[in-house]
N, C-alpha and C positions, 0 to 999 in steps of 0.2 A: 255167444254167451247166452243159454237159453234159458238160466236160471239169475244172474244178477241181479232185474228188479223185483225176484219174488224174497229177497230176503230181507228179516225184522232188520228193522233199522239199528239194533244193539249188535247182531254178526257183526259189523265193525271193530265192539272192542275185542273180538277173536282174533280176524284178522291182523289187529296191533298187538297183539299180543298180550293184551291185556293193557299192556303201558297206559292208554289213554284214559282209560273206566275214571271218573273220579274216585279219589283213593284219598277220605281225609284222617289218615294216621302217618305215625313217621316211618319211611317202608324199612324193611329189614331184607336185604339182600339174600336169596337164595342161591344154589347151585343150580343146574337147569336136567332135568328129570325129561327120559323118552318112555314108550311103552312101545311093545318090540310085539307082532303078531304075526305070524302067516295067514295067509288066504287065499280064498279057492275065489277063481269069479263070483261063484253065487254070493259071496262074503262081501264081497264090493259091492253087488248090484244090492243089498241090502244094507249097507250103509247109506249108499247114497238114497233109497227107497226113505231111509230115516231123518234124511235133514227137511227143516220145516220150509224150505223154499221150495223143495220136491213135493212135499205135502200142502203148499200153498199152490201151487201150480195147477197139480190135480184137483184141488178145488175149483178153480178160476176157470179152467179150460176141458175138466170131465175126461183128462187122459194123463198118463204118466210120461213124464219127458223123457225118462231112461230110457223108454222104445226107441226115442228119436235117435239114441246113440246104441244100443246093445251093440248090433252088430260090429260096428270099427271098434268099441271095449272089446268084446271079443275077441278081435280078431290082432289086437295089440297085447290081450292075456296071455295066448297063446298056451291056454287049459293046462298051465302048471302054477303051481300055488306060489304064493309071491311074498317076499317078507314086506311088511309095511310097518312104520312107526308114527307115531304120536309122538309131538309135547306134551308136557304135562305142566300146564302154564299157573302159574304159583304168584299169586301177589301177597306177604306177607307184611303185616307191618303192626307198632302196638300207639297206644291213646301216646297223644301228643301231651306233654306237661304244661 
């Protein structure tokens, strides 16, 4: 895991899904929402280039982690585009009476 302790201490409520964020309204139940994309390798390595524990990393240490893996990503892409999705994680909720 060469990225776990470069992450804010708030990526947790991603990781839960949000559930845990304090939330003081009375929630309101949604349906649950994906987002659907293809991508090329380069498309990944630039996602992951985008999260701030990548970016906290490169700070700390003056190199980018993703080198330490290109190659085996690579070599698991296998240079055909890939569909990937997203949640699209929703906490809804209105003023308590």
């Amino acid at each position: 895991n060469i990225l776990g302790s470069y992450w804010d201490e708030e990526r947790k409520y991603v990781d839960e899904n949000y559930e845990t964020i304090p939330f003081p309204f009375e929630e309101i139940k949604t349906d649950e929402f994906v987002d659907e994309f293809t991508w090329s390798f380069d498309h990944l390595l630039g996602y992951i280039d985008s999260w701030s524990a990548t970016q906290h990393y490169i700070k700390k240490n003056g190199s980018n982690p993703v080198n330490l893996i290109k190659e085996e990503l690579k070599e698991s892409w296998n240079n055909n585009d890939k569909k990937v999705t997203f949640p699209l994680l929703l906490r809804i909720g209105k003023m308590k009476k």
